[in-house]
TIVOLUM-476534 format. One record per residue (C-alpha): residue number from 0; x, y, z. Coordinates in Angstrom, 2 decimals. Each point is the difference from the previous one (the first is absolute). Layout:
BEGIN
 resi      px      py      pz
  NUM       X       Y       Z
...
end
This chain:
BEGIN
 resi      px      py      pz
    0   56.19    5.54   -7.43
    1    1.54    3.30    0.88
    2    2.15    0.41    3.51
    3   -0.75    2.81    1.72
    4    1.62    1.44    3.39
    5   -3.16    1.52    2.04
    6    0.57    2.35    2.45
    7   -2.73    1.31    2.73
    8    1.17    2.43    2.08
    9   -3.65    0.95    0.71
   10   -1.56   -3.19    0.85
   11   -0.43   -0.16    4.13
   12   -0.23   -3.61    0.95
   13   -2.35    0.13    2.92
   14    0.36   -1.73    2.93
   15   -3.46   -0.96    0.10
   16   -3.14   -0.24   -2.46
   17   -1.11    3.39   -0.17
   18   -3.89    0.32    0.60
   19   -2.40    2.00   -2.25
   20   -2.21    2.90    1.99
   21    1.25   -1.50    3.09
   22   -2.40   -2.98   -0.68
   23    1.03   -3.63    1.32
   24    1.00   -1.21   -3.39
   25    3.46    0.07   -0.98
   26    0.14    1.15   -3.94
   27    2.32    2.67   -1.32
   28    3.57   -0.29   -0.85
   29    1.06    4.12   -0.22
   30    3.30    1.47   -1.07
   31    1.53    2.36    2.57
   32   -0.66    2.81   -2.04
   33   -3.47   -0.93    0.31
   34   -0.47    0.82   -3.81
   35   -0.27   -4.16   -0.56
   36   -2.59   -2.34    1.46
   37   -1.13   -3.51   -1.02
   38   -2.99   -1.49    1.33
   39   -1.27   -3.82   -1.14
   40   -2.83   -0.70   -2.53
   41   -1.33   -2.60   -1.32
   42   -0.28   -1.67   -3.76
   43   -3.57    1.19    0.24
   44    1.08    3.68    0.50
   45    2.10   -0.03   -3.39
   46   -2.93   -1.26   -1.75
   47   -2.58    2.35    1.38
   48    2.57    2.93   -1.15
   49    0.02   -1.43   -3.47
   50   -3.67   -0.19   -0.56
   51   -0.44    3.01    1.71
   52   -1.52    2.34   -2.98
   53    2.43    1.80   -1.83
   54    2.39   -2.34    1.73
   55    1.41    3.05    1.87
   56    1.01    1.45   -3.69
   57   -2.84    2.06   -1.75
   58    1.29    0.27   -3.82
   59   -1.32    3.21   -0.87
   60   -1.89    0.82   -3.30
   61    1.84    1.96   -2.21
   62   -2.31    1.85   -1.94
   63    2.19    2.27   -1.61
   64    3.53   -0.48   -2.07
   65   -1.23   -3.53   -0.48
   66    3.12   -1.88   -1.45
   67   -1.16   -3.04   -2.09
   68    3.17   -0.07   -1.86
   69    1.81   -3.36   -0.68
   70    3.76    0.50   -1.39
   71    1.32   -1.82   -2.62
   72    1.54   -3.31   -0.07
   73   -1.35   -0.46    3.29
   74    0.79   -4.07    0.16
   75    2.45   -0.66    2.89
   76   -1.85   -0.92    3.98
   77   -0.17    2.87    1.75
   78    1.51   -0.70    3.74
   79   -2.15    1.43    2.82
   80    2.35    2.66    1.92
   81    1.19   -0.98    3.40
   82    2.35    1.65    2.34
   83    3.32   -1.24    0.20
   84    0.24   -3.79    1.36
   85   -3.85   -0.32   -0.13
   86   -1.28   -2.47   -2.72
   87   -3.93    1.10   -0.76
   88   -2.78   -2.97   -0.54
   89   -3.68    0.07   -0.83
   90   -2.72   -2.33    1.43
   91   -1.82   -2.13   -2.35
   92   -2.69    2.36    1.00
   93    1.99    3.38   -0.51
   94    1.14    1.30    2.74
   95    3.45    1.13    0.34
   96    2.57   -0.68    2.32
   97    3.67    0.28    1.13
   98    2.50   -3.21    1.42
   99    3.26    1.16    0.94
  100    2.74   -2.76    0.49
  101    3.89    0.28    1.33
  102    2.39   -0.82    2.13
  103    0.99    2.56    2.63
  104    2.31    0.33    2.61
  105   -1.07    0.62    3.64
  106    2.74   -0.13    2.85
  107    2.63   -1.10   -2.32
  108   -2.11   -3.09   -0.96
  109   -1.69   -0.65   -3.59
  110   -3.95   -0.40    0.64
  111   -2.27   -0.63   -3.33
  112   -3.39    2.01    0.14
  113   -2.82   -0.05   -2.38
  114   -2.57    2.92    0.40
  115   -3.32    0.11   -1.71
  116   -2.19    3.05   -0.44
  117   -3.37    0.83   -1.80
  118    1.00    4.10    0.62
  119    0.79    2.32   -2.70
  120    3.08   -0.19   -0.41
  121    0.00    2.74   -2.90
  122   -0.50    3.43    2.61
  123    2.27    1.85    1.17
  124    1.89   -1.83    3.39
  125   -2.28   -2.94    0.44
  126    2.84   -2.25   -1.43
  127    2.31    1.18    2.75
  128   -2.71    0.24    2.67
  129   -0.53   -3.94   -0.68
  130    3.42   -0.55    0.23
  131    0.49    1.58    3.07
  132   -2.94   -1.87    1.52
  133    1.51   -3.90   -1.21
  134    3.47    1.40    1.38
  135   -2.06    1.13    3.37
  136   -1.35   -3.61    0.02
  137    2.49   -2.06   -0.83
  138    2.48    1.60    1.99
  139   -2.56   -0.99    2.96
  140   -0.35   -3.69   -1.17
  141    3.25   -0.73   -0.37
  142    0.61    0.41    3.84
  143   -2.40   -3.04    0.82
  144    2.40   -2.81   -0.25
  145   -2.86   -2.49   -1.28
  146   -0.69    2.00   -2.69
  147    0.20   -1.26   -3.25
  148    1.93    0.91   -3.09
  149   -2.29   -1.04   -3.18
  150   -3.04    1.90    0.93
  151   -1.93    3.21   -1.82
  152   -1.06    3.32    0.91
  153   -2.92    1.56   -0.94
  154   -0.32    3.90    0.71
  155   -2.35    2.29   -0.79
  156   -0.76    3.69    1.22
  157   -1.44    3.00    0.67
  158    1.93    3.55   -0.33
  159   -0.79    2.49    2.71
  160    2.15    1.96    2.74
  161    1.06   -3.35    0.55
  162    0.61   -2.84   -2.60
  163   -2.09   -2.67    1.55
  164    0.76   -3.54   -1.71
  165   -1.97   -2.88    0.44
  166    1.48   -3.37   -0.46
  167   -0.06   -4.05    0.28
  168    2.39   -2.23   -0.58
  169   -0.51   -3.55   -1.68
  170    1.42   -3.06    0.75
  171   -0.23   -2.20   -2.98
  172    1.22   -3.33    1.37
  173   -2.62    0.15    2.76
  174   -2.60    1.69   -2.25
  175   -0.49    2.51    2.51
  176    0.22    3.80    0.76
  177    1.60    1.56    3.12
  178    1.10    3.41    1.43
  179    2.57    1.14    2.48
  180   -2.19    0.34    2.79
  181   -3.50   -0.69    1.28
  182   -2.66    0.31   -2.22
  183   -3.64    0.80    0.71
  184   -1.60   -2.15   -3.02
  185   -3.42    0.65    0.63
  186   -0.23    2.04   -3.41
  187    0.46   -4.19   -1.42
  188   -0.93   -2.05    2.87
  189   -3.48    1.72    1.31
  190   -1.91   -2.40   -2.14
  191    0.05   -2.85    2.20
  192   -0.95    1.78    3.98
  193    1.34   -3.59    2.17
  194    3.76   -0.05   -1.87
  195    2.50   -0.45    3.00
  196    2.29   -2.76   -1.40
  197    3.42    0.97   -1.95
  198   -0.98   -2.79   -1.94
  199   -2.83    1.61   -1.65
  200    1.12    3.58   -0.28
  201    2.93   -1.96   -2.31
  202   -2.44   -1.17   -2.44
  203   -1.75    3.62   -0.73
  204    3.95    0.80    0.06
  205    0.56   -2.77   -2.86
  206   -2.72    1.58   -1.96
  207    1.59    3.17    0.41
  208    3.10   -1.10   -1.51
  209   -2.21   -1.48   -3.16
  210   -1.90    3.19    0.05
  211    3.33    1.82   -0.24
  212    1.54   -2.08   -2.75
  213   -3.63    0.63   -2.07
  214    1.14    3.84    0.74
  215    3.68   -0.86   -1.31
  216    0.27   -2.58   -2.45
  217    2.98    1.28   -1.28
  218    2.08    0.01    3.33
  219   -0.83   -3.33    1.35
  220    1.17   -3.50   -1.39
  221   -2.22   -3.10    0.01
  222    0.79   -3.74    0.11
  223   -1.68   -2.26   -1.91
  224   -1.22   -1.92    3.07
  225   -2.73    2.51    0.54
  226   -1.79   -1.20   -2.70
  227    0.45   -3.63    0.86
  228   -1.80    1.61    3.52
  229   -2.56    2.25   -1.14
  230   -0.79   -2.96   -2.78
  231   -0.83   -2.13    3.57
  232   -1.51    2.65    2.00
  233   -2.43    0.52   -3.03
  234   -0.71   -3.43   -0.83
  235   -1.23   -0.71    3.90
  236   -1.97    2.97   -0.41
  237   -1.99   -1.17   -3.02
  238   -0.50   -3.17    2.05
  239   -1.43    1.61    3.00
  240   -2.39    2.05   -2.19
  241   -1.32   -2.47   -1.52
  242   -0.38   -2.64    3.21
  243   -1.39    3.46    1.61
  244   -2.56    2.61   -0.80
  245    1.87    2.17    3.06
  246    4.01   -0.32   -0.53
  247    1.71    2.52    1.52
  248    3.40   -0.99   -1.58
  249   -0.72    2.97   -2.31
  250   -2.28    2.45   -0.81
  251    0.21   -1.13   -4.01
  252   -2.60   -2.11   -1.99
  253    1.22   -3.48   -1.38
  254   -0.45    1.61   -3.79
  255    2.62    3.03    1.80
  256    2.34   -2.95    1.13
  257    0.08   -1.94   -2.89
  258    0.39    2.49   -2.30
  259    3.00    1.25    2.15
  260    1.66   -3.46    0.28
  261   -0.02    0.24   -3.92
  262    1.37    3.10    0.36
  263    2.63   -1.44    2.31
  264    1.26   -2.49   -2.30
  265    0.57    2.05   -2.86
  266    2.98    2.27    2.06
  267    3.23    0.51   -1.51
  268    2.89   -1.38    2.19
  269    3.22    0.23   -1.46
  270    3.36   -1.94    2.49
  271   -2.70   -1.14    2.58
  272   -1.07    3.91    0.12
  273   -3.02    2.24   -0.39
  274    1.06    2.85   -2.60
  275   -2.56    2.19   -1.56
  276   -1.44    2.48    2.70
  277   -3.69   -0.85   -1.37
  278    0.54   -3.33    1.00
  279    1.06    0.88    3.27
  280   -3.21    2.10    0.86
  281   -2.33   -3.06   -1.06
  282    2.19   -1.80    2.83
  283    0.20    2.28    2.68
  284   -3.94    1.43   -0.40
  285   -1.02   -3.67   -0.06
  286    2.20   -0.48    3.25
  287   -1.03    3.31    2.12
  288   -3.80   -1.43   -0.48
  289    1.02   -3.31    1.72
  290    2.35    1.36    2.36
  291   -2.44    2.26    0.96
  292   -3.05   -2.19    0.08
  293    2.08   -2.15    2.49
  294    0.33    2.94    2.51
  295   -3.34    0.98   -0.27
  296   -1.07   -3.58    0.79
  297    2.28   -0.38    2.75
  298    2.47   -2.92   -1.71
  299    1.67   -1.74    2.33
  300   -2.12    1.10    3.40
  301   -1.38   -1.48    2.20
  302   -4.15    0.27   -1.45
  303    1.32    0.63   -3.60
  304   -3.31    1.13   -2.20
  305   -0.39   -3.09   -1.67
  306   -2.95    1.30   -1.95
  307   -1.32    3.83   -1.65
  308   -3.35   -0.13    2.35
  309    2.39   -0.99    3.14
  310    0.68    2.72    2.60
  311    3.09   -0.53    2.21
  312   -1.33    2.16    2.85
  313   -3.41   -1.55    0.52
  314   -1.78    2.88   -1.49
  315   -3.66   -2.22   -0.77
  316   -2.06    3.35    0.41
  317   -3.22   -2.34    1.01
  318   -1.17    2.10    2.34
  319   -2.75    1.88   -1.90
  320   -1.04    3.68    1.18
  321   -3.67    0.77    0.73
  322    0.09    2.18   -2.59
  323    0.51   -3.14   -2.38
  324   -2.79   -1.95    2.35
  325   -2.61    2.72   -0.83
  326    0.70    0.32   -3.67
  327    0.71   -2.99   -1.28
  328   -3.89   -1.57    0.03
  329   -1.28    3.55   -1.03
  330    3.01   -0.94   -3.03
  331   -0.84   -3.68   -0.74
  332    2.99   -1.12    1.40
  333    1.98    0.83   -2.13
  334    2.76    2.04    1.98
  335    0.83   -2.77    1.31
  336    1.04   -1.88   -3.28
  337    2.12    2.93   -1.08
  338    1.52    0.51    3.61
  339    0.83   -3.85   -0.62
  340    1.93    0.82   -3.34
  341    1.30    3.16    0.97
  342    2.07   -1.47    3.19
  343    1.29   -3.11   -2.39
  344    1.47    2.70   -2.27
  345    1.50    2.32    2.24
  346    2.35   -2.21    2.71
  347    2.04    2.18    2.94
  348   -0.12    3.01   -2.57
  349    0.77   -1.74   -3.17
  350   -1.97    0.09   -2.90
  351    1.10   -3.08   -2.36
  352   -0.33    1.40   -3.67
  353   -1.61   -3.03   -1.57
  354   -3.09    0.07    2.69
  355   -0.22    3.55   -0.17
  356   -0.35   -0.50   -4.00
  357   -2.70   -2.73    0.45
  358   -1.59    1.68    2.95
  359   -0.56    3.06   -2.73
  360   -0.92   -1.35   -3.22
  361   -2.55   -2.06    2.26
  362   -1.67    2.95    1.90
  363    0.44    2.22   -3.76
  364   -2.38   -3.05   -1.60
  365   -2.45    0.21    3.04
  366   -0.47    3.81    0.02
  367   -0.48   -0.65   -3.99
  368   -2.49   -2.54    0.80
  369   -1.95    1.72    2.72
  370    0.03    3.56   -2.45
  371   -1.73   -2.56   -2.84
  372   -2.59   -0.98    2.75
  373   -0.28    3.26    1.24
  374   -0.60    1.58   -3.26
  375   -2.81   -3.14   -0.64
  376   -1.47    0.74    2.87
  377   -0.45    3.65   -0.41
  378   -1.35   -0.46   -3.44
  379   -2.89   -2.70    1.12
  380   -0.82    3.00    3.09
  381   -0.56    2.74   -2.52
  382   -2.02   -2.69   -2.08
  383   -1.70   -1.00    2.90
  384   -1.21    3.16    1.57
  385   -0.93    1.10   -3.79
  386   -2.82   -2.62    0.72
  387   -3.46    2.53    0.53
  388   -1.00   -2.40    2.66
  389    2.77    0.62    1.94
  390    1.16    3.74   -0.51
  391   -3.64    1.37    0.88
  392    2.17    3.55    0.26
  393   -0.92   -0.67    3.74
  394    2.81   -1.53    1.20
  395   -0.36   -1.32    3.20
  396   -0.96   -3.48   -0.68
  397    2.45   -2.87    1.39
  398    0.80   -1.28   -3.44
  399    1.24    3.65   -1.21
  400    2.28    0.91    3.06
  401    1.55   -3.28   -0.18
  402    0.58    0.57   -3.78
  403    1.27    3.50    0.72
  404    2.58   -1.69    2.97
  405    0.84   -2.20   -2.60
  406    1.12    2.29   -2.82
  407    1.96    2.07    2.29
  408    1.81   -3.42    1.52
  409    0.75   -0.85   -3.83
  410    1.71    3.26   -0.46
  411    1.78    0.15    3.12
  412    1.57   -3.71   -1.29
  413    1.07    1.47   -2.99
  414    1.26    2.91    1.37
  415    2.02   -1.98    2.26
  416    1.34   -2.49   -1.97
  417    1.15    2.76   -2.77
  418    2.01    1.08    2.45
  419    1.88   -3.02    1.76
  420    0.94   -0.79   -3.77
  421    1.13    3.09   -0.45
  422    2.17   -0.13    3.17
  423    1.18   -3.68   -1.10
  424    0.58    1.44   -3.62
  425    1.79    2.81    1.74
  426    2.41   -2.63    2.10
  427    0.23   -2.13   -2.48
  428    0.40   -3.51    0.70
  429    3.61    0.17   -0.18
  430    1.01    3.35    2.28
  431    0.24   -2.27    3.16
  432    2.21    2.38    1.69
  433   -3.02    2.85   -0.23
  434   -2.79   -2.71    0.86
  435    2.98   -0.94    3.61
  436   -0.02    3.50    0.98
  437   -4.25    0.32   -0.69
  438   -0.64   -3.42    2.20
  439    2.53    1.04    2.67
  440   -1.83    3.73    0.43
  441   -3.33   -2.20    0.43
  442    0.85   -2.97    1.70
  443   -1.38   -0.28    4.17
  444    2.46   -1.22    2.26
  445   -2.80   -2.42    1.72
  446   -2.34   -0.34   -3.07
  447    2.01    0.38   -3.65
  448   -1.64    0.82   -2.76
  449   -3.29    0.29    1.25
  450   -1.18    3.64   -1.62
  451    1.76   -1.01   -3.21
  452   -2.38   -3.10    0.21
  453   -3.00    1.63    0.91
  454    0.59    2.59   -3.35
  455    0.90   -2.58   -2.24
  456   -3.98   -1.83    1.18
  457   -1.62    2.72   -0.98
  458   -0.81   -0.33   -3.82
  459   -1.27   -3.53    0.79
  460   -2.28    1.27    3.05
  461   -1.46    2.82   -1.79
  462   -0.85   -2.01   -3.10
  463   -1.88   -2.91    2.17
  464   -1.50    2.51    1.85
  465   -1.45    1.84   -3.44
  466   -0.92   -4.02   -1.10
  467   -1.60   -0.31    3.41
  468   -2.11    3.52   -0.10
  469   -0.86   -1.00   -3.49
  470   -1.33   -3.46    0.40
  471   -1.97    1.62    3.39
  472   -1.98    2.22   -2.48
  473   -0.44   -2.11   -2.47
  474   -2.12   -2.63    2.72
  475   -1.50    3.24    1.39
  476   -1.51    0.83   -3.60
  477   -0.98   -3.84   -0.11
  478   -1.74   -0.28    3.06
  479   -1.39    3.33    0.45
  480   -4.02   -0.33   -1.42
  481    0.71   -3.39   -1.36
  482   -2.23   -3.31    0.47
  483    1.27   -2.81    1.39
  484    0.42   -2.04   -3.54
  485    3.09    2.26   -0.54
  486    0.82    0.69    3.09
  487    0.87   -3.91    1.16
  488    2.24   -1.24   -2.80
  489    2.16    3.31    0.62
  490    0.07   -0.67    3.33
  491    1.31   -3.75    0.08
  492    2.80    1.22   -2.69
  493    0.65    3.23    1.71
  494    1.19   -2.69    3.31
  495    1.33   -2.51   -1.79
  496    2.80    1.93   -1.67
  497    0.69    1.74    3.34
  498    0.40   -2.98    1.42
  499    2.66   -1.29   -2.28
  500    1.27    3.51   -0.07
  501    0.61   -0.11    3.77
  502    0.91   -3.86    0.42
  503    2.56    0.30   -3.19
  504    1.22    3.69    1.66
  505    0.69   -1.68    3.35
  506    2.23   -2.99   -1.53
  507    2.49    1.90   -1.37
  508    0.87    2.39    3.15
  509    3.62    0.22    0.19
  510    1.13   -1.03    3.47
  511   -3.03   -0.95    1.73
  512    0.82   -2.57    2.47
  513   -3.72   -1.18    0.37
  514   -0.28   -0.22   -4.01
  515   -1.11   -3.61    0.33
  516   -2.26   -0.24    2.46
  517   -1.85    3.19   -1.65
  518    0.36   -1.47   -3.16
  519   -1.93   -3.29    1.00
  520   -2.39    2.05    1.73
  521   -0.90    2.00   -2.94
  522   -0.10   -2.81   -2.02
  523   -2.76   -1.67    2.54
  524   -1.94    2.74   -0.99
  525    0.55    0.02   -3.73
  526   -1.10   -3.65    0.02
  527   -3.26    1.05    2.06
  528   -0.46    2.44   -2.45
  529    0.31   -1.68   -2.94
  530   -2.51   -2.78    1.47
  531   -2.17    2.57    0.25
  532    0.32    1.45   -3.00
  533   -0.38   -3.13   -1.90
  534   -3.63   -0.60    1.71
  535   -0.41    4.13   -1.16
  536   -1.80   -1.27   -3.54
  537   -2.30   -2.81    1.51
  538   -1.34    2.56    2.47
  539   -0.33    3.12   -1.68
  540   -3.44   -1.20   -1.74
  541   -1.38   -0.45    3.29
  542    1.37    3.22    1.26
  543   -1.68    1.82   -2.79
  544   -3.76   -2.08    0.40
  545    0.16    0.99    3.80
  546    0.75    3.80   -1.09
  547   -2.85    0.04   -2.76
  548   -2.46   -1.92    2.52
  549    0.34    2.42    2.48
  550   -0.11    2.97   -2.32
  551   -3.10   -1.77   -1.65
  552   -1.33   -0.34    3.79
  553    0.89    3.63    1.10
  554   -1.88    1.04   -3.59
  555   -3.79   -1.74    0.31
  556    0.00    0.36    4.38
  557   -1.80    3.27   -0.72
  558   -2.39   -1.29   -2.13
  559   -0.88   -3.28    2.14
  560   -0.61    2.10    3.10
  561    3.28   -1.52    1.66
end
């Protein structure tokens, strides 16, 4: 390492924070020439620059004086060019980026800094913008007496009027990041709306620091005891997903974890260290997701979320609306089933990914299954109303409307479940952050998910209504000019199955806190019924001697004078 003597002649050490806008917030270290200021970021603001598109740096095409020549003898590496004292890395993934490491000399004493920096280093006075903005910090930090020495500096920046830098610093021992003055964190903390205690805002800090070590594999040593760590973190994990169908350890399948622990075991470590930087992203991704899991869950607080479908602020939503009251019998019920799954899956504004996945490829097979019925059911319409009987070109018997209210019931199902797939398809069942920010714009603050409910019922109301309308013209067609030696048998099977239909509809309500008592009443009546029914054969013969008797009767009174 190089020794360098730093001089700032136009840093102004401020007597006190200096607030941004005249807001409440203390944030911006500023030079005295104002031409320097440093406000704080987080690890999630470095990685939303790099995936920003074009990652702030639009290659352009060059569509003319293409140069596709390779010289000769080409076989030596070719270095990437840095400016002086900079050392240039790239991410497993590709990104490039800048550490700078020294030891410099502030106030007559040696200080070591190490400076890390995603900016493009390559124009024209970035590299001694940057500079300028670690001298600007670190000749702040090193006035705090507790500060550190081993610690790292990450910078990055925006050229204007004024070079604004924004920066964190990480703390590797404590596996945390800090800044200079008070931070509002709500960009990284606004997840979870009751966090009060230090204690928790340091575990979203902790999966900063892995988050910022997946951003820097390069600048950041690990020790092997991580892996002895993560090795136990994952194997409790597989054991609470498999001892329960709602863990909220993580938000990974067992098949995810064990395929990671594999993973986990197969790391290089070389003198009790971590050294490839691909390694070193397995480890800190794998460690951000728990971290993070563990804030969102509130680990270590009082009421910790113990499980996905628990909320820690006693949001039950159980009050229903009227809206909900009115519908749902016109609906079957059925709202309330999906309300039921809908608030399991999204908890205090989280959406856990492997519901969410279920919850979709479940509702994706029953709009495929109710567009199959649908499709059935318009087919045996058109086929019935071909019948001459029934499509007299009148149309205004009962059995025609209701097979006209059918047909357009079967469409409106397939319309309608068409397009929730397509929405699903759309989302996909792994875009969870898309599907949070959907739920959020429709969830009540008394009722939930209610409307969401009510849309997703709709397929399976409209195609029991078309099987309803159907069946009522089919009996209207049976009955209408019939005798009674049709008429009785169709009759007696016509309520029979809508007994079962309604006794066997009624058992399985979801949450019905009479579902016993209703069930043994219904099934009273299904025994009644079915006593009934079996003395149906012996007495049909007389039923049919006492009709023919009195149409024999009603025949030869005329001719006997009575």
């Amino acid at each position: 390492m190089q020794i360098v003597s730093l001089h700032l002649p136009t840093v102004h050490q401020p007597s006190r924070p200096i607030p941004i806008h005249g807001s409440g917030v203390h944030k911006v270290i500023s030079s005295s020439d104002g031409r320097l200021e440093l406000r704080p970021m987080p690890a999630e603001g470095v990685q939303a620059q790099r995936y920003k598109p074009g990652n702030g740096n639009i290659i352009p095409r060059n569509t003319t004086g293409r140069n596709f020549n390779i010289p000769c003898m080409m076989i030596n590496p070719i270095e990437i060019s840095a400016p002086p004292g900079w050392q240039a890395y790239i991410h497993p993934e590709g990104r490039l980026y800048y550490c700078y490491e020294s030891v410099v000399t502030f106030d007559g004493c040696s200080r070591k800094i190490h400076v890390i920096t995603q900016a493009d280093l390559t124009r024209d006075g970035v590299a001694e913008t940057i500079e300028d903005l670690a001298k600007l910090a670190y000749s702040h930090v090193y006035h705090h007496s507790s500060f550190l020495v081993n610690v790292d500096l990450v910078l990055d920046m925006a050229v204007g009027e004024t070079a604004i830098g924004e920066y964190y610093f990480v703390h590797h021992e404590n596996r945390c990041l800090f800044w200079l003055l008070d931070f509002d964190a709500a960009d990284i903390l606004r997840e979870c709306s009751g966090v009060t205690e230090l204690a928790h805002k340091k575990i979203e800090l902790e999966a900063q620091y892995w988050k910022h070590i997946d951003l820097f594999p390069h600048a950041s040593a690990l020790h092997s005891k991580v892996l002895r760590q993560l090795q136990q973190v994952i194997r409790f994990a597989i054991s609470d997903c498999m001892t329960s169908e709602v863990s909220a350890v993580c938000a990974f399948s067992i098949d995810v974890l064990k395929n990671t622990l594999d993973l986990i075991k197969d790391v290089d470590v070389e003198d009790d260290w971590i050294q490839s930087a691909h390694d070193k992203c397995l480890v800190a991704r794998t460690m951000n997701h728990f971290r993070h899991c563990q804030y969102l869950n509130y680990y270590g607080q009082r009421g910790a979320r113990l499980s996905r479908d628990q909320t820690v602020h006693g949001d039950s939503y159980e009050k229903r609306s009227v809206m909900m009251k009115c519908l749902a019998p016109l609906l079957f019920n059925a709202p309330y089933e999906h309300v039921h799954s809908l608030h399991k899956l999204y908890v205090d504004s989280i959406v856990h990914q492997l519901d969410w996945r279920t919850f979709v490829q479940k509702l994706n097979a029953e709009m495929q299954d109710f567009n199959l019925l649908a499709t059935v059911l318009l087919s045996v319409n058109v086929g019935f109303l071909a019948i001459q009987s029934v499509d007299n070109g009148g149309g205004h018997s009962l059995s025609q409307i209701a097979s006209y209210v059918s047909v357009i019931s079967s469409f409106g199902c397939m319309l309608l479940g068409v397009n929730i797939a397509r929405q699903s398809y759309t989302q996909g069942p792994d875009m969870v952050d898309n599907v949070q920010a959907h739920l959020q714009s429709m969830v009540h603050p008394k009722h939930g998910l209610e409307t969401l409910a009510i849309i997703y019922s709709l397929p399976y109301a409209l195609l029991m209504w078309g099987m309803i309308f159907f069946v009522i013209a089919f009996l209207a067609e049976c009955f209408h000019n019939s005798t009674v030696v049709p008429s009785v048998p169709v009759g007696v099977t016509a309520l029979i199955v809508l007994v079962l239909v309604g006794w066997s509809s009624s058992c399985h309500k979801l949450g019905d806190p009479n579902l016993g008592a209703g069930c043994g009443y219904l099934s009273e009546s299904v025994l009644a019924a079915g006593k009934w029914a079996k003395d149906l054969p012996r007495r049909i013969p007389a039923v049919l001697r006492s009709c023919a008797s009195v149409s024999e009767k009603n025949q030869l009174g005329p001719e006997l004078g009575l």
